[in-house]
C-alpha positions as CSV (number, residue, x, y, z in Angstrom):
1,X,30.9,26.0,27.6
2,X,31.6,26.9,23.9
3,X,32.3,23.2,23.4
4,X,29.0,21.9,24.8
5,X,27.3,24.6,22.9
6,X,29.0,23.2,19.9
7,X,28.6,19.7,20.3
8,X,24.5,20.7,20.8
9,X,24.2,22.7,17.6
10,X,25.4,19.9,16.1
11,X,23.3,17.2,16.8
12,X,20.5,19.2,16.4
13,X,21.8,19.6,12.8
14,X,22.6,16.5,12.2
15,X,19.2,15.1,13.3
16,X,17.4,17.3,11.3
17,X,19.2,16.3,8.2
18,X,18.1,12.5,9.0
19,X,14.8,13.7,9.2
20,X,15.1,15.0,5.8
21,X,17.0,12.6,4.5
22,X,13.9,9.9,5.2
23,X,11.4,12.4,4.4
24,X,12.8,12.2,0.6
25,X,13.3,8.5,0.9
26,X,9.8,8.2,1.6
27,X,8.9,10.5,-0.8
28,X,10.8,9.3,-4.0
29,X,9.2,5.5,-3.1
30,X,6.1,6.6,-3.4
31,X,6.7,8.5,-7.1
32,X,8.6,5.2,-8.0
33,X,5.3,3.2,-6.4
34,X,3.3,5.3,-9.1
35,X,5.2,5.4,-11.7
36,X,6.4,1.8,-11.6
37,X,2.4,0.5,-11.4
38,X,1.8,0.1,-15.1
39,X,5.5,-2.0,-15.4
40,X,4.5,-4.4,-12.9
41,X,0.9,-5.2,-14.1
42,X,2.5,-5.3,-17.9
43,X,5.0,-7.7,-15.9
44,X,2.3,-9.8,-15.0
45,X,0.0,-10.4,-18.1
46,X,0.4,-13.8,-18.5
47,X,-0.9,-14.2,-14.7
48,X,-3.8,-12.2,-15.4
49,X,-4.7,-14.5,-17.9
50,X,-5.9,-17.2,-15.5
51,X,-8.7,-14.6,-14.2
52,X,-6.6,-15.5,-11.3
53,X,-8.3,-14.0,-7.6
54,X,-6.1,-14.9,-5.5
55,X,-2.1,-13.5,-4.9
56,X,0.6,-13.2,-2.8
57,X,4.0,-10.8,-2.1
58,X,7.1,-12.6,-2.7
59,X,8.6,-13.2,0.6
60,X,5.0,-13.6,2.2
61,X,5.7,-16.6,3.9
62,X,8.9,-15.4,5.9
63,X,7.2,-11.7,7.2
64,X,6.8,-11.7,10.7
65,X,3.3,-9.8,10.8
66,X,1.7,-11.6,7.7
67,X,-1.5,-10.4,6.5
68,X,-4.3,-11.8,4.4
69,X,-6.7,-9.2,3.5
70,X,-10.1,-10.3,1.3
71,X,-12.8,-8.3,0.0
72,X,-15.6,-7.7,-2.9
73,X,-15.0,-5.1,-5.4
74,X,-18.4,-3.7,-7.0
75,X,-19.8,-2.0,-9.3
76,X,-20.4,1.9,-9.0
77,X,-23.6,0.5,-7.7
78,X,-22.3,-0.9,-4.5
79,X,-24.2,-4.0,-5.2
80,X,-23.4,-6.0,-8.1
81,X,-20.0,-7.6,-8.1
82,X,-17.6,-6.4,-10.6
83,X,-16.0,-9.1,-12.7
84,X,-13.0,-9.1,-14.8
85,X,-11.3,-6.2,-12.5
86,X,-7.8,-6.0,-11.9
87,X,-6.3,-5.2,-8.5
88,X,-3.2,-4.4,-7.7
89,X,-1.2,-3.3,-4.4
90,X,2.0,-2.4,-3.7
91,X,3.9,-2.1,-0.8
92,X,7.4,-1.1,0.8
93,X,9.5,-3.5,3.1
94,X,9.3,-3.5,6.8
95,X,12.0,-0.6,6.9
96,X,9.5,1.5,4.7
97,X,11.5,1.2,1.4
98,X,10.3,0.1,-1.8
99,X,12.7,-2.6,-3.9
100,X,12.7,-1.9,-7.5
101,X,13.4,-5.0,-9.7
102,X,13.7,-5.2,-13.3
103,X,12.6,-7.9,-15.3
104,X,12.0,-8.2,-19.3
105,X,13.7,-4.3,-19.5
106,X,11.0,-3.3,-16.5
107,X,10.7,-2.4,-13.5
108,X,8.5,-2.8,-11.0
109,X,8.1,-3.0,-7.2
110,X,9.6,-5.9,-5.4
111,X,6.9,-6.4,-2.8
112,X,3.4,-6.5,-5.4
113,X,0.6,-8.3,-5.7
114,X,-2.4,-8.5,-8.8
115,X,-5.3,-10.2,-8.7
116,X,-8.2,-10.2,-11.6
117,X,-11.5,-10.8,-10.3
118,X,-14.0,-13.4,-11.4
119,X,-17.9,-13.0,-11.7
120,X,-18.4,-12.7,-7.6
121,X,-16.0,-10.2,-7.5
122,X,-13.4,-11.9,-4.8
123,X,-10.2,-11.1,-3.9
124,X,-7.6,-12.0,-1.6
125,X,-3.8,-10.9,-0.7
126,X,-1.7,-12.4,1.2
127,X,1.1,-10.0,2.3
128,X,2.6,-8.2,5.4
129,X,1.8,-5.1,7.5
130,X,4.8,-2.6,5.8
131,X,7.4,-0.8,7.7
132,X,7.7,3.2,7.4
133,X,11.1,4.9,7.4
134,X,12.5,6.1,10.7
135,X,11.7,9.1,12.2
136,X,9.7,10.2,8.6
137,X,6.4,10.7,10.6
138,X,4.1,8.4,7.7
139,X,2.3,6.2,8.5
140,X,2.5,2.4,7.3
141,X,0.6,2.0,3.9
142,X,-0.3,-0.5,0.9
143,X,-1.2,1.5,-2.5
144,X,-3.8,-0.2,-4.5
145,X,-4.7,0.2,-8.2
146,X,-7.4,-0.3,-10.1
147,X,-7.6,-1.5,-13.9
148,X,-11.3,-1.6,-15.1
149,X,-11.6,-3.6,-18.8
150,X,-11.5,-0.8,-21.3
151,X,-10.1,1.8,-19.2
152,X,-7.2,3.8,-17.9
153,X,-5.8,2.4,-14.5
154,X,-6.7,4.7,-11.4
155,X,-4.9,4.8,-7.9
156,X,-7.4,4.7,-4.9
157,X,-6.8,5.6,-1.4
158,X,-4.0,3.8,0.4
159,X,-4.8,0.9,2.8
160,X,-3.8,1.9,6.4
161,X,-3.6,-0.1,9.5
162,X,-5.7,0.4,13.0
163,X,-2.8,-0.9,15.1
164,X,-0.3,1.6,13.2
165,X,1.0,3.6,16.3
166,X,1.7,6.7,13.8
167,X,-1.9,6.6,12.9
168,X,-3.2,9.1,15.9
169,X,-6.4,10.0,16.8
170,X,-6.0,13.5,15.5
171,X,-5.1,11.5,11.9
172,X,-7.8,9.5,12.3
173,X,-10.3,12.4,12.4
174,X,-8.5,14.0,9.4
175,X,-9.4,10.6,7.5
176,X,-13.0,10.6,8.6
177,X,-13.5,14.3,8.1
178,X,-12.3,13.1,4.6
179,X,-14.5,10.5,4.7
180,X,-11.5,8.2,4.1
181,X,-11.9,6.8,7.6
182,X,-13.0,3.2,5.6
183,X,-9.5,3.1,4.2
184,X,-8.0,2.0,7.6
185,X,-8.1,-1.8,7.6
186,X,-9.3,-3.5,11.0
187,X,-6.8,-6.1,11.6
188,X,-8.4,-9.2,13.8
189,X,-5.4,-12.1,14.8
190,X,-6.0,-15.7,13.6
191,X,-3.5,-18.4,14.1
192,X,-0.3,-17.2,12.7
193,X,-1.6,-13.8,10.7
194,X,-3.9,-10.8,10.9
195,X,-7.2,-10.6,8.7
196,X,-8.6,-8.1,7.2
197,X,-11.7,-6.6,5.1
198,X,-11.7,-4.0,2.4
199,X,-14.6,-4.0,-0.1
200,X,-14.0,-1.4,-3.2
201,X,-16.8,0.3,-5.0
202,X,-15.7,1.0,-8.3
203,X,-15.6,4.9,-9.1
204,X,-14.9,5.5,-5.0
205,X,-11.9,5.1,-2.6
206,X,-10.1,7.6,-5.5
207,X,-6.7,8.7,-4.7
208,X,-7.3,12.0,-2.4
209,X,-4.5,14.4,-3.5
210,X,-5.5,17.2,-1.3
């Protein structure tokens, strides 16, 4: 009896320190997804030149549940289309961890995309619908950043998914009650890849840290 109770204790401790173990997986990806931001679009300079609107993850084309999400980002008047914007997203892998690369003594995220808009104030990613790390309880995300000419970069509200199984209904009424409900991208299937829409009013969709 001792023995059963032992073996019990045991694999309740040891699944608790998975849990934990994740949880600061999770946690220490999204700090480097932060922190990292600036490196990548510093990275990426010579791209940005080309008032290019249009990007792509490396890997894209061998994901499994590829994604090309397209929007309008405007001005703080929700009308006019910004031009000369910078966008950026970043993203883990499908296990939920984020690859740190280092190029020209930086580092930046593996799996990141950044677009500069033109004067209708397009975008488009291609990418793929990120994993989350086992048993952490997050849901899947893409973190986007903002660069506005002549001003500091801002993170907005994370892009989630409506097909995420981890994103309840109880979560979803937390994001609506937050007004963050727009944040959660409506997938629709086409051919080989989901689509989605996410239009971005400049000075809105900022990062909620409550």
């Amino acid at each position: 009896m001792k023995s059963l109770v032992t073996i019990f204790c045991c694999t309740l401790f040891f699944g608790a320190c998975q849990t934990l173990h994740a949880q600061d997986s999770v946690d220490n990806s999204i700090a480097l997804a932060i922190n990292f931001q600036e490196d990548y679009s510093d990275a990426n300079s010579e791209i940005k030149e080309f008032n290019k609107n249009t990007d792509s993850v490396p890997d894209f084309q061998l994901k499994e549940e590829k994604i090309k999400i397209v929007g309008t980002i405007f001005q703080s008047d929700g009308i006019t289309p910004a031009n000369n914007v910078t966008l950026s997203i970043s993203q883990p892998d499908e296990d939920g961890y984020y690859s740190i690369q280092k190029e020209n003594d930086k580092r930046h995220i593996y799996h990141s995309a950044s677009i500069t808009t033109d004067v209708d104030g397009t975008y488009t990613f291609y990418t793929f619908i990120p994993g989350t790390v086992h048993r952490s309880g997050r849901v899947k995300s893409i973190r986007p950043v903002i660069k506005e000419e002549g001003k500091e970069a801002y993170e907005l509200n994370a892009f989630y998914f409506d097909n995420d199984p981890l994103l309840t209904k109880y979560r979803i009424k937390r994001l609506t009650k937050k007004g963050l409900d727009k944040s959660i991208l409506k997938l629709e299937k086409k051919e080989d890849m989901f689509v989605a829409n996410k239009d971005i009013i400049l000075g809105k969709d900022l990062l909620d840290c409550k």
